[in-house]
C-alpha positions as CSV (number, residue, x, y, z in Angstrom):
1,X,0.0,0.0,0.0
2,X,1.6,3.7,-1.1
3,X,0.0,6.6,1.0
4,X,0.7,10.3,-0.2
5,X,-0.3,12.9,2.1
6,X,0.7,16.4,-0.1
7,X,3.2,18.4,1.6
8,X,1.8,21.5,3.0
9,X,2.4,24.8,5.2
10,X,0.1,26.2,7.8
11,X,1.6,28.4,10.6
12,X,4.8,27.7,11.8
13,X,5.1,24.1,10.1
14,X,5.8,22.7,6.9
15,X,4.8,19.1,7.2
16,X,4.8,16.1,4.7
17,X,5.1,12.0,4.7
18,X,8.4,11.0,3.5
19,X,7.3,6.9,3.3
20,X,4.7,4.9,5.0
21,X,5.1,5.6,8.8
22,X,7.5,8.6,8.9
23,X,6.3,12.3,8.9
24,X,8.6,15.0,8.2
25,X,8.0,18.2,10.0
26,X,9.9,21.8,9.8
27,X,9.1,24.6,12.4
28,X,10.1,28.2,11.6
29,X,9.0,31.3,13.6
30,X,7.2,31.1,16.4
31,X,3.8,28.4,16.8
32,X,0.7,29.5,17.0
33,X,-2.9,27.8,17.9
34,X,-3.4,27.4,14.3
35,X,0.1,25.7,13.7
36,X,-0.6,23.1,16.3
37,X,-4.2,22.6,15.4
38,X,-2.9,22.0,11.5
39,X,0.0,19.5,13.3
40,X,-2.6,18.1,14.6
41,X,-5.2,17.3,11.8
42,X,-1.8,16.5,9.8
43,X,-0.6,14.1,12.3
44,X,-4.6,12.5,12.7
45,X,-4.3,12.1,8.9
46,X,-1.0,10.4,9.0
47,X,-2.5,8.0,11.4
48,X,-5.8,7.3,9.5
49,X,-3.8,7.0,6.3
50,X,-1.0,4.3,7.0
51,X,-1.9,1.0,7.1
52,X,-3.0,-0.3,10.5
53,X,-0.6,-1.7,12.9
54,X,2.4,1.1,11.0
55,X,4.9,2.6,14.2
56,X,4.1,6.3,13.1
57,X,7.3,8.2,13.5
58,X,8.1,12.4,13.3
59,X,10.9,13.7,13.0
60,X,10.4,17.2,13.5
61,X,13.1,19.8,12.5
62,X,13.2,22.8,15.1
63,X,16.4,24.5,14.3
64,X,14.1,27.3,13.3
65,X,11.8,27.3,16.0
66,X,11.6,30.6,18.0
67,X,9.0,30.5,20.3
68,X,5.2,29.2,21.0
69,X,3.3,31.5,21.1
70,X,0.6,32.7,24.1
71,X,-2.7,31.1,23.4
72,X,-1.3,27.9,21.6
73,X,-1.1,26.0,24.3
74,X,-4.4,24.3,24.3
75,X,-3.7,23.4,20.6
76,X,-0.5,21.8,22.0
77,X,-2.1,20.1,25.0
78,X,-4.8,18.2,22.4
79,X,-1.7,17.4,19.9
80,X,-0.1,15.7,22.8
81,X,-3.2,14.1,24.0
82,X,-4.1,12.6,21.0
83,X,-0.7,10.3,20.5
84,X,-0.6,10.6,16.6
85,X,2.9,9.8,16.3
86,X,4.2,6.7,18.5
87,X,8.3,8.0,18.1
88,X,9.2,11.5,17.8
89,X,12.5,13.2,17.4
90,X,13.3,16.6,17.5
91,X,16.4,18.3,15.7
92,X,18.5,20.8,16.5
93,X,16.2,22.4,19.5
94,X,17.7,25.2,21.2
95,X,17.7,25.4,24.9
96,X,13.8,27.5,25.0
97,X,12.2,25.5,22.5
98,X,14.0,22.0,24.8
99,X,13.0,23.4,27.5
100,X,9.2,23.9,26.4
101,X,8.9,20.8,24.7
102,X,9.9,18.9,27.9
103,X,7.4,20.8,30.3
104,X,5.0,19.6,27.8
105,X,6.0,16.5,27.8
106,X,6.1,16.0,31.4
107,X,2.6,17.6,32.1
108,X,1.3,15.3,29.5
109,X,2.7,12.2,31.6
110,X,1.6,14.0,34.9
111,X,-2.0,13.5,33.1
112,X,-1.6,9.9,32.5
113,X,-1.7,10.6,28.8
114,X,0.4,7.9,26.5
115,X,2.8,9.6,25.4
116,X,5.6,8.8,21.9
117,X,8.7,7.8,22.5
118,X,10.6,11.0,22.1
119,X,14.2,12.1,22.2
120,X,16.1,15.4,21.5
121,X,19.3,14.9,18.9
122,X,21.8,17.7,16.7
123,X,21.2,16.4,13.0
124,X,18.5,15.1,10.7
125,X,20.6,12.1,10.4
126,X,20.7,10.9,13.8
127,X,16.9,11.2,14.3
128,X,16.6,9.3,11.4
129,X,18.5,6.1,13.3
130,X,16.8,6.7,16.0
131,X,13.9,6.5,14.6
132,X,14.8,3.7,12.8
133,X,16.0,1.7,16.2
134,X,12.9,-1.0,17.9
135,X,10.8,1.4,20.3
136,X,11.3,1.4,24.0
137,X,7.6,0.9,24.3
């Protein structure tokens, strides 16, 4: 089975599927409500789109990332809630946008939510073996 899901830009994202199970994700500028709701809706139709049973993976580039903005974080709360992704790697964060993502993270476990595998790494190329690399869970 071949899924294409168009490559697209709403907000701070640019988001595409790269091959069955792995979403590509770029964040520029600073997120917004409507960035995560359109990460969200992206990551829903990644899920409803592979073949059941597919580890969903995201590796989401956020060297460009500068901020989320006030407002978004109820967008960001139902992204995390809904678990579209079961692996998720993040490149190139700088210490804010690391520092964010892991309260997130963390208040998302502090609600019992089941949460992706996630992990923080320097270069496209090492999320891509880690992504590649049998889940902890």
């Amino acid at each position: 089975m071949t899924t294409t899901i168009d490559r697209y830009r709403v907000g701070a994202f640019t988001m595409e599927a790269r091959a069955p199970g792995l979403s590509h994700m770029v964040w520029t500028g600073k997120a917004d409500a409507e960035s995560f709701a359109a990460m969200r809706a992206f990551g829903i139709r990644c899920r409803e789109s592979f073949p059941p049973g597919t580890c969903i993976k995201g590796l989401v580039d956020v060297r460009g990332a500068t901020g989320i903005a006030r407002g978004a974080h109820k967008q960001l709360h139902l992204l995390g809630r809904d678990k579209s992704w079961d692996r998720v790697a993040f490149v190139g964060a700088r210490f804010e946008i690391k520092v964010a993502l892991e309260l997130a993270v963390r208040s998302f476990s502090m609600l019992k939510l089941d949460l992706a595998d996630t992990t923080f790494v320097d270069t496209p190329d090492e999320a891509l073996a880690w992504l590649e690399r049998p889940g902890e869970g």
